[in-house]
DRENDO-1510 file (C-alpha; in Angstrom, 1 decimal, always signed):
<recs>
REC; n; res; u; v; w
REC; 1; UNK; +163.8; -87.8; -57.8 .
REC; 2; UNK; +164.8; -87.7; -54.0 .
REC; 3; UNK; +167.1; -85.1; -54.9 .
REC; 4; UNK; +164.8; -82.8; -57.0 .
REC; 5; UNK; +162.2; -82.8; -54.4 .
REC; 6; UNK; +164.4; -81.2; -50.9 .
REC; 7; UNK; +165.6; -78.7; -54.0 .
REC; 8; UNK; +161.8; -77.0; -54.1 .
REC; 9; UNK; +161.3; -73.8; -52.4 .
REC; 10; UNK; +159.1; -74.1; -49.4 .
REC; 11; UNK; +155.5; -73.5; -50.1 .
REC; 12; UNK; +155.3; -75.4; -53.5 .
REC; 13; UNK; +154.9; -79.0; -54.3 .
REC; 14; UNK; +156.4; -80.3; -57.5 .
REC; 15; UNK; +155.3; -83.3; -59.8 .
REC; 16; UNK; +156.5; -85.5; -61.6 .
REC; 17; UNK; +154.8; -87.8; -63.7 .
REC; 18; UNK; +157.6; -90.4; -65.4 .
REC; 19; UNK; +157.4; -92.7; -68.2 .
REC; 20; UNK; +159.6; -95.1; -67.1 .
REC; 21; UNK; +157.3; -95.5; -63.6 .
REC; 22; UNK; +154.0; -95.2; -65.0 .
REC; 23; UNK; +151.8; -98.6; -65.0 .
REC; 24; UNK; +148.6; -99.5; -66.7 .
REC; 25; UNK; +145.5; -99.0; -65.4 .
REC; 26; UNK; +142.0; -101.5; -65.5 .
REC; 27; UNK; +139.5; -100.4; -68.4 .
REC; 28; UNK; +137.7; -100.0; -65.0 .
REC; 29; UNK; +139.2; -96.9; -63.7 .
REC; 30; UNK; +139.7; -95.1; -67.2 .
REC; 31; UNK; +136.5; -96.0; -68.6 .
REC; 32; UNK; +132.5; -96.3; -67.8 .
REC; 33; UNK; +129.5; -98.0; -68.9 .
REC; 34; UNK; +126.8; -96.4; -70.8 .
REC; 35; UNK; +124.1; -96.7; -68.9 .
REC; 36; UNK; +125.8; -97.8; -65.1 .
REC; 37; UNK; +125.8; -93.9; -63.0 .
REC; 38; UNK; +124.4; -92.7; -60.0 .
REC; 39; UNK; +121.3; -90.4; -59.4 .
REC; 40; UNK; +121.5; -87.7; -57.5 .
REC; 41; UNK; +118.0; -87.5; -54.9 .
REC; 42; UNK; +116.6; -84.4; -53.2 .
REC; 43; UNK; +114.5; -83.3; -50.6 .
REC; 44; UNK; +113.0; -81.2; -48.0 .
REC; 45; UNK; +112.4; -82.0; -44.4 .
REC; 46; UNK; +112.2; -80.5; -41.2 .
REC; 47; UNK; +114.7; -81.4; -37.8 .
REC; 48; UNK; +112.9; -81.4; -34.7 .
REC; 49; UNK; +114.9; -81.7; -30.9 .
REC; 50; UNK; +117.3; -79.1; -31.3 .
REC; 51; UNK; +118.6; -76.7; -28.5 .
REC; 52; UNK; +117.3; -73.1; -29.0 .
REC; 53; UNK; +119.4; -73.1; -32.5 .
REC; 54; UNK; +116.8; -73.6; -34.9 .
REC; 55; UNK; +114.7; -71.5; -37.4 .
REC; 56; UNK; +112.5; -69.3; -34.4 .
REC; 57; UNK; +110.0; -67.2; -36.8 .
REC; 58; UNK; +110.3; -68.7; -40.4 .
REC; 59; UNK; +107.2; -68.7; -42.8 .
REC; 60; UNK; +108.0; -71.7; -44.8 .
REC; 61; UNK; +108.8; -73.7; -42.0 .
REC; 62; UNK; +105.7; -72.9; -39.8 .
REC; 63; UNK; +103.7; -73.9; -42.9 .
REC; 64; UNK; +105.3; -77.1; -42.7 .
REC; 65; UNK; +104.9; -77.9; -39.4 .
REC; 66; UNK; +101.2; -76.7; -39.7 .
REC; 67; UNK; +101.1; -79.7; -42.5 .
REC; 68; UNK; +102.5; -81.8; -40.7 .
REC; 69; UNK; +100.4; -81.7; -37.6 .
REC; 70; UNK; +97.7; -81.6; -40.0 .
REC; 71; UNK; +98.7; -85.3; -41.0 .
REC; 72; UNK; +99.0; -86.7; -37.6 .
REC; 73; UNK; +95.8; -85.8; -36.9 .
REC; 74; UNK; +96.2; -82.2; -34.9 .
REC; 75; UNK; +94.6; -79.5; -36.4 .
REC; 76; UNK; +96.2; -76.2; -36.0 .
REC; 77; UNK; +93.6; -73.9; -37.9 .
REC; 78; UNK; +94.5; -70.2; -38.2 .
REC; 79; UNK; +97.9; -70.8; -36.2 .
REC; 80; UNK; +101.6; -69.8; -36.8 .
REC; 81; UNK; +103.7; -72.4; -35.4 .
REC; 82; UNK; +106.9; -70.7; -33.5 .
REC; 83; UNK; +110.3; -72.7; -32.0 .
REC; 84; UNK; +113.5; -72.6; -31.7 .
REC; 85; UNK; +113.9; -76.0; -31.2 .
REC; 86; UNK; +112.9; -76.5; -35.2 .
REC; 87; UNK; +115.0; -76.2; -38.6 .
REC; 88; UNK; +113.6; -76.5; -42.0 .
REC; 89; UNK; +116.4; -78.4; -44.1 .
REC; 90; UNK; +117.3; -79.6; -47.6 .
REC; 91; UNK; +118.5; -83.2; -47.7 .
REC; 92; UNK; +120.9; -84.6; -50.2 .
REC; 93; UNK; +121.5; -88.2; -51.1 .
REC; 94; UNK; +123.3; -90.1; -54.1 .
REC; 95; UNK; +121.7; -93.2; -55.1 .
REC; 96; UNK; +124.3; -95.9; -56.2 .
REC; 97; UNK; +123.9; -98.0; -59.9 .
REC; 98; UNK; +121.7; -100.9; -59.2 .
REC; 99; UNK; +120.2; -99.3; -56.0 .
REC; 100; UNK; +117.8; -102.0; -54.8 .
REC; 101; UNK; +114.9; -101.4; -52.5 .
REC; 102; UNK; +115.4; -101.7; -48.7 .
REC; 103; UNK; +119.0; -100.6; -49.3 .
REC; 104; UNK; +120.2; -97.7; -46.8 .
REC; 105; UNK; +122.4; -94.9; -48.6 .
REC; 106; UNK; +124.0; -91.8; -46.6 .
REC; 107; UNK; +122.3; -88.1; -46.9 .
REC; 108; UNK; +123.5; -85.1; -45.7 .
REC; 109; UNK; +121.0; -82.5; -44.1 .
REC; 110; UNK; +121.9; -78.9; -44.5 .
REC; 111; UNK; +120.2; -75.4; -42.9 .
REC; 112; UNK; +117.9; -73.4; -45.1 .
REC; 113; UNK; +117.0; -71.3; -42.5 .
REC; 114; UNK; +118.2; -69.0; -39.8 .
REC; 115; UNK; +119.1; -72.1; -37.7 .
REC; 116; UNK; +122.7; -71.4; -36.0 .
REC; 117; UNK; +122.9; -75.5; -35.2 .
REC; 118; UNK; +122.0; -78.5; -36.2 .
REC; 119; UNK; +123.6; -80.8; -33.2 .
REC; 120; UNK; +121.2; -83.2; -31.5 .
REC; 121; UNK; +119.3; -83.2; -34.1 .
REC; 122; UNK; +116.8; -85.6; -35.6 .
REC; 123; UNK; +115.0; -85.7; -39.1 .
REC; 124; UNK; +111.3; -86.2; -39.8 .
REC; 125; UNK; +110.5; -88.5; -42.1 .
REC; 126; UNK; +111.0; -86.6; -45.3 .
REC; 127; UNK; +110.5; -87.9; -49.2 .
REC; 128; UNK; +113.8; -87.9; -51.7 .
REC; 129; UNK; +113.1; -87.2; -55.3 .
REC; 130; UNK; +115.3; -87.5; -58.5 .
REC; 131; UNK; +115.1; -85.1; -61.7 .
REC; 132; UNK; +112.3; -86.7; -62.9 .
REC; 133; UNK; +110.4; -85.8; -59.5 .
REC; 134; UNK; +109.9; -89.8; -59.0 .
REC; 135; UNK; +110.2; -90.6; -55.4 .
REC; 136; UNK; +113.1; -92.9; -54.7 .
REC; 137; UNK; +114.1; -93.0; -50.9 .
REC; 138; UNK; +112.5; -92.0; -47.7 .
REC; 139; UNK; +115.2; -90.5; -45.1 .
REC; 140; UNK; +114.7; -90.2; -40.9 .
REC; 141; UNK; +117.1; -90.0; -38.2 .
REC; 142; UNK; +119.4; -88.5; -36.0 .
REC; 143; UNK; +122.2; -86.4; -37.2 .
REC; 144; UNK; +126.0; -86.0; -36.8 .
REC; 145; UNK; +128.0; -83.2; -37.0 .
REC; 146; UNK; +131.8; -84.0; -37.2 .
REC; 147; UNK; +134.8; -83.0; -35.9 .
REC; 148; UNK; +135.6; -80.3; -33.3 .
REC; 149; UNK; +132.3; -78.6; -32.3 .
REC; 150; UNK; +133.9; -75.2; -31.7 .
REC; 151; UNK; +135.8; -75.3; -35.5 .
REC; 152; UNK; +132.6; -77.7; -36.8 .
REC; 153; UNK; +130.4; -76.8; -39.7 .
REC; 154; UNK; +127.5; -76.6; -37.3 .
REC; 155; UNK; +124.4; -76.1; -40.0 .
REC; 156; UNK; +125.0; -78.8; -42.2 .
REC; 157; UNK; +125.6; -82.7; -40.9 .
REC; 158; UNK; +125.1; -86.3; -42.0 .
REC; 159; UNK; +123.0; -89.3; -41.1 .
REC; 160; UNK; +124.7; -92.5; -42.2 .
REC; 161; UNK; +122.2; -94.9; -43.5 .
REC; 162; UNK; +119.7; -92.6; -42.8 .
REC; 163; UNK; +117.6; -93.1; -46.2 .
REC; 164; UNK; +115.8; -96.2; -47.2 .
REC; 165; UNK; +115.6; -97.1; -51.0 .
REC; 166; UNK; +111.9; -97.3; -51.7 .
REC; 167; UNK; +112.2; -97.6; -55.8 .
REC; 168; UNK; +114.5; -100.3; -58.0 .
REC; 169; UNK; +117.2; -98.7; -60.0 .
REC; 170; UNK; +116.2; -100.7; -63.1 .
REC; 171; UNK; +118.7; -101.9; -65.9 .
REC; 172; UNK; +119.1; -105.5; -67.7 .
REC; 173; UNK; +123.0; -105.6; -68.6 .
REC; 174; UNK; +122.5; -109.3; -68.7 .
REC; 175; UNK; +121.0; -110.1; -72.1 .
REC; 176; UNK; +122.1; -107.2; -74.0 .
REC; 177; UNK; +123.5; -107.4; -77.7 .
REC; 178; UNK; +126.3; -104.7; -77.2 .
REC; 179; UNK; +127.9; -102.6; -74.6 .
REC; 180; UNK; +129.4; -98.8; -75.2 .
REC; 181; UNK; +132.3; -97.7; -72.8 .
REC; 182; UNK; +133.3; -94.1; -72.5 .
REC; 183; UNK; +136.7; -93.1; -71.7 .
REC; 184; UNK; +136.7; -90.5; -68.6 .
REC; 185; UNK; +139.6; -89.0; -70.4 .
REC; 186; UNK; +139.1; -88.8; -74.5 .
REC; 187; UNK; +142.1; -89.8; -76.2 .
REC; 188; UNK; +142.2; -91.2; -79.5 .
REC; 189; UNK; +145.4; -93.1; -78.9 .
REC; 190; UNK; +144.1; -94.8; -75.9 .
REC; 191; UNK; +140.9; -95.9; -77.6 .
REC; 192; UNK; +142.7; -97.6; -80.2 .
REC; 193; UNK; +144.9; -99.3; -77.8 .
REC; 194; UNK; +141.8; -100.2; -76.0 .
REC; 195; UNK; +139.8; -101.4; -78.5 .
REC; 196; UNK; +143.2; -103.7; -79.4 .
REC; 197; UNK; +143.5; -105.2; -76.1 .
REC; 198; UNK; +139.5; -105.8; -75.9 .
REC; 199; UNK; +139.6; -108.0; -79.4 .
REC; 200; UNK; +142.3; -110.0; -77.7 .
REC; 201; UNK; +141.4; -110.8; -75.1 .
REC; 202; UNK; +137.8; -111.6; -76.8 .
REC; 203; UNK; +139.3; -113.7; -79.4 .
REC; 204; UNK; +137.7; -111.8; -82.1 .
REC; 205; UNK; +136.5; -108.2; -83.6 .
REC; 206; UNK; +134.2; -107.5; -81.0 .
REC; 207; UNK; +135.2; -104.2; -80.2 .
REC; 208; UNK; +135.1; -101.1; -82.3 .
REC; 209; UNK; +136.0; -97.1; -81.6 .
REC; 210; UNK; +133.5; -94.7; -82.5 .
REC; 211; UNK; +135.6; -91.9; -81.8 .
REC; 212; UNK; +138.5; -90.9; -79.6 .
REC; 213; UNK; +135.6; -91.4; -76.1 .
REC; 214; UNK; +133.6; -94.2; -77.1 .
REC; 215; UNK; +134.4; -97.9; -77.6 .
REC; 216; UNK; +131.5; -100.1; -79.1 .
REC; 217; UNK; +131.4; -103.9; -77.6 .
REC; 218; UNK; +129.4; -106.5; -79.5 .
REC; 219; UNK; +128.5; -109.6; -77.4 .
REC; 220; UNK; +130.0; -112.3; -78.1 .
REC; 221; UNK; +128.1; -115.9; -78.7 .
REC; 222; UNK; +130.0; -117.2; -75.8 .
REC; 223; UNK; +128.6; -114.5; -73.4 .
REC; 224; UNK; +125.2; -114.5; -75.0 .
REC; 225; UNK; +123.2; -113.9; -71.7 .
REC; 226; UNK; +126.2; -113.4; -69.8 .
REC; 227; UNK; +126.1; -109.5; -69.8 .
REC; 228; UNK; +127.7; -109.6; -66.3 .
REC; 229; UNK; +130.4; -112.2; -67.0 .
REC; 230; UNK; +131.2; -110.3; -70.0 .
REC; 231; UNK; +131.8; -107.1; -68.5 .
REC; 232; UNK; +133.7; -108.0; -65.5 .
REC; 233; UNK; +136.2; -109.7; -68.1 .
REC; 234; UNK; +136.5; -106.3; -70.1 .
REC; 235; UNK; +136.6; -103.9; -66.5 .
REC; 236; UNK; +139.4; -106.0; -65.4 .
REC; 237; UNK; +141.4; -105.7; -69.1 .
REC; 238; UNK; +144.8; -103.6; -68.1 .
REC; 239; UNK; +145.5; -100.8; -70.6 .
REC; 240; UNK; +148.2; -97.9; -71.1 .
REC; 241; UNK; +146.1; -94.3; -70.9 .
REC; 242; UNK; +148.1; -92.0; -73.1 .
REC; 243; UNK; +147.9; -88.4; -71.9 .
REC; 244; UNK; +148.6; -85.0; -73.3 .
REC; 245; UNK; +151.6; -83.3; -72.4 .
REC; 246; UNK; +150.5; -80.8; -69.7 .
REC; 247; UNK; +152.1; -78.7; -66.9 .
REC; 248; UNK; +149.2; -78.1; -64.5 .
REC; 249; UNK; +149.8; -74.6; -62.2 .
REC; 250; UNK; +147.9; -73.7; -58.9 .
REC; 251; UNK; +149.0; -70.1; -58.2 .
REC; 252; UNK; +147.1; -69.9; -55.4 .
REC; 253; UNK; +149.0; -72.9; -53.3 .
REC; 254; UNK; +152.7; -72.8; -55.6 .
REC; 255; UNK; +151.1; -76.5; -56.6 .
REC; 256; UNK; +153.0; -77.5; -60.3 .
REC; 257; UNK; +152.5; -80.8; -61.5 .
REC; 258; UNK; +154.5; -82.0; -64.4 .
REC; 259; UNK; +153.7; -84.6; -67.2 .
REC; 260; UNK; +156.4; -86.7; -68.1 .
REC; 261; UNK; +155.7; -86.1; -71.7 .
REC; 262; UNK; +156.7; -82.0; -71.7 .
REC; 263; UNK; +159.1; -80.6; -73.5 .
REC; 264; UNK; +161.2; -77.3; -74.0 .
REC; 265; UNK; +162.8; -75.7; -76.9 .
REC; 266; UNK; +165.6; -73.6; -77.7 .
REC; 267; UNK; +164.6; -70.7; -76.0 .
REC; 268; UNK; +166.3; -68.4; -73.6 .
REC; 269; UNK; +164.8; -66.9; -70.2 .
REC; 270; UNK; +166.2; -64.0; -68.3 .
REC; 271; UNK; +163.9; -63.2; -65.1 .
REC; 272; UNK; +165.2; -60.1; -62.6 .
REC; 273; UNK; +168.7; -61.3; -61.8 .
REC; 274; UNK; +168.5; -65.2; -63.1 .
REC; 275; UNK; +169.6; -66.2; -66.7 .
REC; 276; UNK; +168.8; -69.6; -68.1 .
REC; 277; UNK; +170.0; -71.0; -71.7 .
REC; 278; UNK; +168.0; -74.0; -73.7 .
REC; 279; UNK; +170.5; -74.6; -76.4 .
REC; 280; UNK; +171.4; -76.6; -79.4 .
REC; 281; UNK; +175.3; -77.4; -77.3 .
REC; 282; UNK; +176.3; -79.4; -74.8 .
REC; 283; UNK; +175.3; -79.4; -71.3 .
REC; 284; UNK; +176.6; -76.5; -69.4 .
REC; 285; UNK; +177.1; -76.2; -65.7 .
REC; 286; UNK; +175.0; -74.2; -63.1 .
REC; 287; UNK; +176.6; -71.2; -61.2 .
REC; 288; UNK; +174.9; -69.2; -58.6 .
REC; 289; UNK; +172.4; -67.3; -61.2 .
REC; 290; UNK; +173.1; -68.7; -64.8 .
REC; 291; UNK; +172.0; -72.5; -65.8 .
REC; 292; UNK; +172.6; -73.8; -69.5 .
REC; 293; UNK; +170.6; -76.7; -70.9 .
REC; 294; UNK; +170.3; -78.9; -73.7 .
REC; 295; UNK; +167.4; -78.5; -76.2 .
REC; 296; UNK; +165.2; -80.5; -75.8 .
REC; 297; UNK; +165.2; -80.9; -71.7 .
REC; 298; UNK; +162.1; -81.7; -69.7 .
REC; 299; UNK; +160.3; -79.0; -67.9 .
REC; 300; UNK; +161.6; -81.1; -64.7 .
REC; 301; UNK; +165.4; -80.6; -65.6 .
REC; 302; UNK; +164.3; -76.5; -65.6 .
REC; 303; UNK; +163.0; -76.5; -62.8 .
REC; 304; UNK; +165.9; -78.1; -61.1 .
REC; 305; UNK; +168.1; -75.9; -62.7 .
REC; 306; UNK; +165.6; -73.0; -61.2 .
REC; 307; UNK; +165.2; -74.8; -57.9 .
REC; 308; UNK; +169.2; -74.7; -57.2 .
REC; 309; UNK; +168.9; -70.9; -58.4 .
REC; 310; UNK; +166.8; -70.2; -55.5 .
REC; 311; UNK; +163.9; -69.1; -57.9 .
REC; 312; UNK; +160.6; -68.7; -55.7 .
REC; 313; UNK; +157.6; -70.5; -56.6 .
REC; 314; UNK; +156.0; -67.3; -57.8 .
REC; 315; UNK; +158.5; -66.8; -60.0 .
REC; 316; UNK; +158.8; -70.1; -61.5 .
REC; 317; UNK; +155.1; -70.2; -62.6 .
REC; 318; UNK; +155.9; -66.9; -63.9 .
REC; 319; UNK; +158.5; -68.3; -66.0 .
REC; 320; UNK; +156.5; -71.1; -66.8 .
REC; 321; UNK; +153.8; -69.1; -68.6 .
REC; 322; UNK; +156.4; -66.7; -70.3 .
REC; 323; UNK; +157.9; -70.3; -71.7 .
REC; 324; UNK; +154.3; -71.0; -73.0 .
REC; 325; UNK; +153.7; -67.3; -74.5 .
REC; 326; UNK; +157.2; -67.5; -76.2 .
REC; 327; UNK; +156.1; -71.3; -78.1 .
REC; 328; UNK; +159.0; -72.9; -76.3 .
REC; 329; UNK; +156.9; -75.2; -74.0 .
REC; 330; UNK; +155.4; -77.8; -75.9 .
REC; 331; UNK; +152.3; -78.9; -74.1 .
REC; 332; UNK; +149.3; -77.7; -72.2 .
REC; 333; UNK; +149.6; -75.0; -69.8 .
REC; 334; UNK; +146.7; -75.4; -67.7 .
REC; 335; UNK; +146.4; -72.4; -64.3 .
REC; 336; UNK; +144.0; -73.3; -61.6 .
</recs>
């Protein structure tokens, strides 16, 4: 493997995903629970303190600082409200599963308006609202722009911890009479496998697929009431994903990544100068601008072949994809 790798042309990363290497993963990390996700929250607010780099003359945001002045008790009848020093702003925020109230979460605060910076900065109080327009959290606070400020993303920051949870993220998993898992990849052969591996570990038919995505989990008597107990026994179940076999292609960055499960047919390739031979014989060797392989090979053992060839990464995806059109390359051919 070493070896294959200081063979790739500069520019492009190759690989390889191998059988003999890959281990199994927790239910966990391949799978979710119907009913566990995040919510997304959203909001609009205005940043006050800046240094000259805010909105100046912006309807929207004069309205709202009219409003809010209104509120604190200073009336500002008939007035447009003009400064620099103020940016109206969206706010973003991801409420985690289970989200309990008083619980800080992180929101980002990006420019809507004409505002150059947002550096120094520091949020009004401002309302954050799921898709059902339900209040959930209420942010404030002073924001951070990373990195260098002459390379930095200056309209858009964070404010760790800057949002309160005002609003339970309600869900009983305890008492429930079944649980459905979805597999983040559907794959009918790792649903069966999963399913196998949940009964025995349960002691009993507990588990069922309802298609090649979904696994079924009836509660058991002995974790009747134990929802959680029953769960963190299943998330923690190690299983063998299968996969499709797929040759992923970035053309953009020469990126190729190669599943172990890809295969190549007799077929053969003849690209500007370079010859290569799949065939039914035995092995052949590589000279400077021929290469003969066996039928069969892996798209890794062409690509050595190519790599030694000095084909350039542009040309090997090209190759790649004339494989595919030709019906030689059996898997998924998937270009980003």
């Amino acid at each position: 493997m070493n070896k294959l790798f200081k063979t790739l042309s500069l520019g492009m990363l190759l690989l390889l995903v191998s059988a003999e290497v890959a281990q199994a993963a927790r239910l966990k990390d391949i799978a979710s629970i119907r009913g566990v996700r995040e919510n997304q929250l959203i909001g609009y607010g205005i940043v006050v303190g800046l240094k000259g780099t805010g909105d100046g003359k912006n309807e929207f945001m004069s309205k709202s600082m009219v409003r809010m002045f209104d509120k604190l008790g200073v009336k500002l009848e008939n007035q447009d409200f003009t400064s620099k020093n103020v940016a109206a702003v969206i706010i973003t925020a991801t409420m985690p599963a289970f989200g309990k109230s008083g619980n800080p979460i992180d929101i980002t605060v990006s420019a809507i308006g004409d505002a150059s910076s947002l550096a120094g900065g520091t949020l009004l109080q401002s309302p954050l609202r799921a898709a059902n327009d339900e209040v959930y959290a209420v942010a404030q606070g002073s924001i951070i722009i990373g990195g260098d400020p002459k390379d930095a993303h200056l309209t858009s920051g964070r404010i760790p911890n800057g949002a309160i949870i005002e609003r339970d993220m309600t869900a009983d998993f305890a008492t429930r009479k079944m649980y459905r898992l979805t597999l983040i990849n559907p794959d009918f052969t790792t649903a069966a496998r999963s399913v196998l591996t949940i009964n025995k570990e349960l002691g009993g038919h507990y588990a069922s697929a309802k298609d090649g995505g979904t696994i079924d989990i009836i509660t058991p008597f002995a974790y009747e009431n134990r929802g959680v107990e029953l769960l963190a026994t299943i998330e923690s179940i190690d299983i063998n994903p299968d996969m499709k076999a797929r040759v992923v292609v970035n053309e953009k960055t020469g990126t190729i990544v190669i599943g172990d499960k890809v295969k190549i047919s007799k077929v053969a390739i003849s690209h500007g100068s370079l010859a290569v031979k799949v065939s039914d014989g035995k092995k052949g060797t590589v000279d400077e601008k021929v290469a003969v392989l066996e039928s069969g090979v892996s798209v890794g053992e062409l690509v050595q072949a190519l790599n030694k060839m000095g084909v350039t990464p542009k040309d090997l995806i090209t190759i790649l994809q004339s494989i595919k059109a030709a019906g030689a390359l059996h898997g998924e051919l998937d270009v980003l």
